[in-house]
C-alpha positions as CSV (number, residue, x, y, z in Angstrom):
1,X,0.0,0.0,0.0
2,X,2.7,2.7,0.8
3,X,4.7,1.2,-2.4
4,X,1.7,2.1,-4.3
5,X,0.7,5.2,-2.7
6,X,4.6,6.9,-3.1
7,X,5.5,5.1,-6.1
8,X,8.8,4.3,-3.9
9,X,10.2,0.5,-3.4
10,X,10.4,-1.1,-0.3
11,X,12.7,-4.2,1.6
12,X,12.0,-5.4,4.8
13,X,14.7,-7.4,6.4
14,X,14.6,-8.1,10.6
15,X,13.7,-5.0,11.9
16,X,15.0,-2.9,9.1
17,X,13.2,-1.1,6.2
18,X,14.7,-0.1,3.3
19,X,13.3,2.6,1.2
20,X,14.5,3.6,-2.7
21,X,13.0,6.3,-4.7
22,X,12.8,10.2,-4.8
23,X,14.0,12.0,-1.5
24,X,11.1,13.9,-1.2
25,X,8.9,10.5,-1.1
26,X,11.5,8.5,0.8
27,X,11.1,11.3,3.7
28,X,7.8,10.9,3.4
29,X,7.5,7.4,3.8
30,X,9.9,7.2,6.7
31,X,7.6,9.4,8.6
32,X,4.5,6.6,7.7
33,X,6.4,4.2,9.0
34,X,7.8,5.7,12.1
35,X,4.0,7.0,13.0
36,X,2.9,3.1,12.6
37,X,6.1,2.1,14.6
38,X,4.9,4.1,17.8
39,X,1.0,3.4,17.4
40,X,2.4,-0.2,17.5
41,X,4.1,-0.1,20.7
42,X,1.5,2.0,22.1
43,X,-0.3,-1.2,22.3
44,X,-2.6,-0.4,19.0
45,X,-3.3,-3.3,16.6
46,X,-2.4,-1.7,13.4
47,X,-4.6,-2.5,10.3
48,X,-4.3,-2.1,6.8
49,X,-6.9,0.8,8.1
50,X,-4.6,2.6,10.0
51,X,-1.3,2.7,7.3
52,X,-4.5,3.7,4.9
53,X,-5.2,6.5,7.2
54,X,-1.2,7.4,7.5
55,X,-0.5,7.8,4.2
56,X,-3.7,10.4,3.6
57,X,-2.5,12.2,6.6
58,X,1.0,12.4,4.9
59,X,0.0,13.0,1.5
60,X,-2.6,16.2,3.1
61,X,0.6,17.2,5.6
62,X,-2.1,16.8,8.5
63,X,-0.4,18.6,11.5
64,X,-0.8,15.8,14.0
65,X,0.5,12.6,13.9
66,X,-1.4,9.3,13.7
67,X,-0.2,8.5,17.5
68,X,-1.5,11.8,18.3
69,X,-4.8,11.4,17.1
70,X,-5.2,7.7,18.2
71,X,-4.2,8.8,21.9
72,X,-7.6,10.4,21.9
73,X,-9.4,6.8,21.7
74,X,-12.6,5.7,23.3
75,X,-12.7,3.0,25.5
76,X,-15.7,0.8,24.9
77,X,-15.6,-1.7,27.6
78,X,-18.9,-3.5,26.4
79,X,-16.1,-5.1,23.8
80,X,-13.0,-4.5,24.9
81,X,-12.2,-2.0,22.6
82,X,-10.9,1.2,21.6
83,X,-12.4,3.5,18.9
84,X,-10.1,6.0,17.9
85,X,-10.6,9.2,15.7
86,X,-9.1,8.7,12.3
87,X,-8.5,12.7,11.7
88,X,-8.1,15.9,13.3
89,X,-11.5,16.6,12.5
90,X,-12.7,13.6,14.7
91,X,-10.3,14.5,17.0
92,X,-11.5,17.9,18.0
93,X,-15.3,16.6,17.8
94,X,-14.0,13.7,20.6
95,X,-12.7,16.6,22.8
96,X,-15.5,18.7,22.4
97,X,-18.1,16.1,23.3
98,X,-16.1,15.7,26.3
99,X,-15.8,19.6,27.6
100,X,-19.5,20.4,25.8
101,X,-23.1,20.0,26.8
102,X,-23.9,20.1,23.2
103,X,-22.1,19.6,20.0
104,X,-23.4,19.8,16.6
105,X,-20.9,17.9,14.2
106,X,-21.8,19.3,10.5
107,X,-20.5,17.3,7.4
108,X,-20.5,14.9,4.8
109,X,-21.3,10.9,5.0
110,X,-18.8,8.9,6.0
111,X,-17.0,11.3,8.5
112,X,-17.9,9.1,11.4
113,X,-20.3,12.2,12.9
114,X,-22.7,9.5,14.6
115,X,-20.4,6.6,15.0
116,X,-18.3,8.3,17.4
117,X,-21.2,10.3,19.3
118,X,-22.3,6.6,19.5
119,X,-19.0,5.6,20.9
120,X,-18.9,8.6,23.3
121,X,-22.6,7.6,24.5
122,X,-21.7,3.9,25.5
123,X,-18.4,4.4,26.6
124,X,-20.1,7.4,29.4
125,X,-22.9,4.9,29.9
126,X,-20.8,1.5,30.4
127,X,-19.2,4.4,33.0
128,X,-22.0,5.1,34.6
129,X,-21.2,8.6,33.9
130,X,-25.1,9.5,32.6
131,X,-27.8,6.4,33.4
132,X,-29.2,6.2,29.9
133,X,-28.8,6.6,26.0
134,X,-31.6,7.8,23.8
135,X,-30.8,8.0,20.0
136,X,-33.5,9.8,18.0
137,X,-33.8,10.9,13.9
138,X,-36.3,12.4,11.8
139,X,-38.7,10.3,10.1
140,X,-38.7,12.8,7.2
141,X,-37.8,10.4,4.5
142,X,-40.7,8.4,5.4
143,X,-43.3,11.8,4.5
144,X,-46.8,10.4,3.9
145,X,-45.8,6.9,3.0
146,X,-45.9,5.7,6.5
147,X,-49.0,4.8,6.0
148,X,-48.2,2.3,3.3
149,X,-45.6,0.5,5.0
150,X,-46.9,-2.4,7.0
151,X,-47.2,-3.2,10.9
152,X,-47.3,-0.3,13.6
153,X,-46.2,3.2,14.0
154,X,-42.8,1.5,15.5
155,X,-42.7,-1.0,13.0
156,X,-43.5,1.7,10.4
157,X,-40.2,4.0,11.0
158,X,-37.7,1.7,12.1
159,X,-36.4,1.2,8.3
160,X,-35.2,5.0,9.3
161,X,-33.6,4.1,12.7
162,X,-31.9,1.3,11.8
163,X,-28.3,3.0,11.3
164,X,-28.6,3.8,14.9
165,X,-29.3,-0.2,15.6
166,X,-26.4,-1.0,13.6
167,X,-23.9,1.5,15.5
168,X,-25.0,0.3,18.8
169,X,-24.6,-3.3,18.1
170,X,-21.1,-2.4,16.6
171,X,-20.1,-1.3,19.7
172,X,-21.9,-3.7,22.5
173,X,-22.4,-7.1,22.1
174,X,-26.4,-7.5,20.8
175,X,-28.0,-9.6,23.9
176,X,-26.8,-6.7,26.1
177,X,-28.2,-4.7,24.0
178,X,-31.0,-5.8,23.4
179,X,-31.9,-5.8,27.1
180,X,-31.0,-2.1,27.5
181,X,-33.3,-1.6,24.8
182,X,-36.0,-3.6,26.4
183,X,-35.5,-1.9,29.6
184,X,-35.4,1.6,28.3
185,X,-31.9,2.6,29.2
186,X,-31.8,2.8,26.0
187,X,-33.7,4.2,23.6
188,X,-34.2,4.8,19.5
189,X,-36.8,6.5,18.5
190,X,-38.1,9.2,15.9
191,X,-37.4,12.8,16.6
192,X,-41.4,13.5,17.2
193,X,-41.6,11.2,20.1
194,X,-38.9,13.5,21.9
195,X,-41.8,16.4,22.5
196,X,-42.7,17.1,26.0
197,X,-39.9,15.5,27.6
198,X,-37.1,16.6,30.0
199,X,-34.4,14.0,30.1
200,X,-32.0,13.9,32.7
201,X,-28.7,12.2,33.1
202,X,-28.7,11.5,29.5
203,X,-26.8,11.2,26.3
204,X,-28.8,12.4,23.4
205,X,-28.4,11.8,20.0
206,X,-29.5,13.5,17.4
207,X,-29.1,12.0,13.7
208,X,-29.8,13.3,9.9
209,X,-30.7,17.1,11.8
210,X,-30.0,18.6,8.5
211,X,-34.0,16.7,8.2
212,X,-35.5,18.3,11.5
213,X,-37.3,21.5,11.0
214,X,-37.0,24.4,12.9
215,X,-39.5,23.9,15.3
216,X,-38.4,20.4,15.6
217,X,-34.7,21.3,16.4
218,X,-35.9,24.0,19.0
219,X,-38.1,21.2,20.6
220,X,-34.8,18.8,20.8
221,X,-32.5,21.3,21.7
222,X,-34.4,22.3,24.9
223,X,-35.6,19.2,26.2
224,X,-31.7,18.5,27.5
225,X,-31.7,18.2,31.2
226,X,-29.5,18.3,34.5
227,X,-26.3,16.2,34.1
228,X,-26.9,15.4,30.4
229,X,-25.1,15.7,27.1
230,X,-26.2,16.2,23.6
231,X,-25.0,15.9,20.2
232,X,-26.4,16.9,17.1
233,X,-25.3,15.5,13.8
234,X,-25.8,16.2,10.0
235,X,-24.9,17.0,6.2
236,X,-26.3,20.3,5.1
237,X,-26.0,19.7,1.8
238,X,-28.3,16.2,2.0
239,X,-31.7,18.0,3.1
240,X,-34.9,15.8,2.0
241,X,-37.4,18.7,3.6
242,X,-39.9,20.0,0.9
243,X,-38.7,23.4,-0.1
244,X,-40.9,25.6,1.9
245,X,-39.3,24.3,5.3
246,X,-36.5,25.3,6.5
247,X,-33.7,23.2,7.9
248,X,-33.3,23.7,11.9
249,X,-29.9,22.5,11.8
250,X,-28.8,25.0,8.6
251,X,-30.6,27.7,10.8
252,X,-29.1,26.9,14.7
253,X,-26.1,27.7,12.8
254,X,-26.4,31.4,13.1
255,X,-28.7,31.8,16.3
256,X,-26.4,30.0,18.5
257,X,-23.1,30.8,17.0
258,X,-22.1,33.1,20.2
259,X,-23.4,30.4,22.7
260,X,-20.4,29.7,24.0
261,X,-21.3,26.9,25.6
262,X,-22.2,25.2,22.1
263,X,-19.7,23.7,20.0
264,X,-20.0,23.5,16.2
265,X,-17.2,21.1,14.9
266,X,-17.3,20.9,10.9
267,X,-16.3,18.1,8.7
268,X,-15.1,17.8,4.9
269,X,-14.2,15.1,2.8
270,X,-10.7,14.8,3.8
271,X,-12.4,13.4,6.8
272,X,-14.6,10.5,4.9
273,X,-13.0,7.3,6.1
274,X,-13.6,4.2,3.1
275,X,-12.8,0.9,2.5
276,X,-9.3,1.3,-0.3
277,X,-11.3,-0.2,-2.4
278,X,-14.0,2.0,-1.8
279,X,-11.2,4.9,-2.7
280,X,-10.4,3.7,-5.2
281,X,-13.9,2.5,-6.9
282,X,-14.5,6.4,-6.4
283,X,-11.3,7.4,-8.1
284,X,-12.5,4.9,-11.2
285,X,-15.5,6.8,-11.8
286,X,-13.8,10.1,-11.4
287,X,-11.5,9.0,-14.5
288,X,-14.9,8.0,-16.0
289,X,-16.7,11.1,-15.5
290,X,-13.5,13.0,-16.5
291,X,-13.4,11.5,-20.1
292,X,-17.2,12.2,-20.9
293,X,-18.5,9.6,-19.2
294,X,-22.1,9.0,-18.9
295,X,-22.0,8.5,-15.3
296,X,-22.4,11.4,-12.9
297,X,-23.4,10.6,-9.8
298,X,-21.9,8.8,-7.0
């Protein structure tokens, strides 16, 4: 992979690494390596993942090292183990859910916005740092055909909530889970069902905002109570309200932007983690599209 990434050629022998090719690659390289070297006898399993991740962070001359960043990880006890941010981005978001009542992450798919508010939530609830989770999102998509899909009103917008199932089981092993859920310790549910309530010692999610309205967002954003945390996640540019609604999570942007207390963190596309392959499936129909290919969307 760093081969291919440097277009430099690599020996391994013992403990030794050779590198050949231009200096200005070679240097490059050695700082890859070395960054791996120390994540390594920090005690970090390093994946193919991880030498992906240090070779974008050398290539975009990211200020911090990959140690740096990983030595920000999340402890998720429920599996025995650590989920660490994968850019600086993800970094700061980690810190600021830690210092801030709320944070609102703003950004693109893919930049781990809800994975990590996910890994923040367990990891403070396996703590016992706030005595339940409740995960919400709008049921926007769903619009009037609700009433088309089968079973109950549960039954009817869980297609919608079902990233949130598939974070949370990610992270704690599904009977325990499961059992949480059943107990109400922790709770998925659409953004509607939040109205009314006052929820205390709590982490609050809040997924796909950039599809809660204003009023909807207002509603959310003050039912946070004593000794409880919140985070608000989204892409502004993905918005699936009809046109004569406004976003609430495009318009909290500038009412609360001098709340101190409130801490926007915003992500780009230097921050979407893939698959390689993914990368480079994306890059394929780049080259596609940039010879008058039919294909433009992806």
């Amino acid at each position: 992979m760093i081969e291919q990434a440097f277009n430099v050629r690599m020996t391994a022998r013992g403990e030794e690494v050779t590198i050949e090719g231009e200096p200005e690659q070679v240097q490059q390289v050695e700082k890859v390596i070395a960054d791996l070297a120390n994540l390594s006898r920090d005690g970090f399993r390093v994946t193919a993942e991880d030498v992906n991740y240090a070779i974008q962070s050398s290539q975009q001359n990211a200020p911090a090292s990959v140690r740096e960043i990983y030595q920000d990880a999340i402890p998720v006890f429920g599996k025995k183990k650590l989920i660490a941010p994968k850019s600086p981005s993800q970094k700061e978001y980690i810190e600021s859910i830690r210092k801030h009542d709320i944070v609102v992450g703003i950004g693109p798919a893919g930049t781990g916005k809800t994975y990590l508010a996910m890994a923040m939530a367990v990891s403070s609830f396996l703590k016992k740092e706030v005595n339940r989770i409740i995960l919400a999102r709008p049921a926007v998509e769903a619009g009037e055909k609700l009433g088309f899909l089968p079973g109950d009103l549960v039954e009817k917008v869980n297609p919608y909530l079902r990233p949130l199932y598939d974070a949370l089981y990610d992270m704690m092993e599904v009977d325990r889970a499961t059992r949480l859920l059943e107990r109400g310790d922790i709770e998925i549910a659409p953004l509607a069902f939040m109205r009314g309530r006052t929820l205390n010692d709590s982490f609050i999610i809040l997924d796909e905002a950039q599809n809660a309205t204003s009023e909807q967002m207002k509603m959310f954003l003050t039912r946070l109570g004593f000794r409880s945390k919140a985070v608000v996640t989204g892409d502004i540019t993905q918005v699936d309200l009809p046109v004569e609604r406004t976003s609430g999570l495009i318009e909290i942007q500038g009412i609360l932007e001098e709340v101190s207390a409130i801490k926007f963190v915003y992500f780009s596309e230097r921050d979407v983690i893939r698959h390689r392959l993914v990368q480079e499936i994306v890059k394929a129909y780049e080259r596609y599209e940039g010879k008058g290919g039919k294909s433009k969307k992806k």
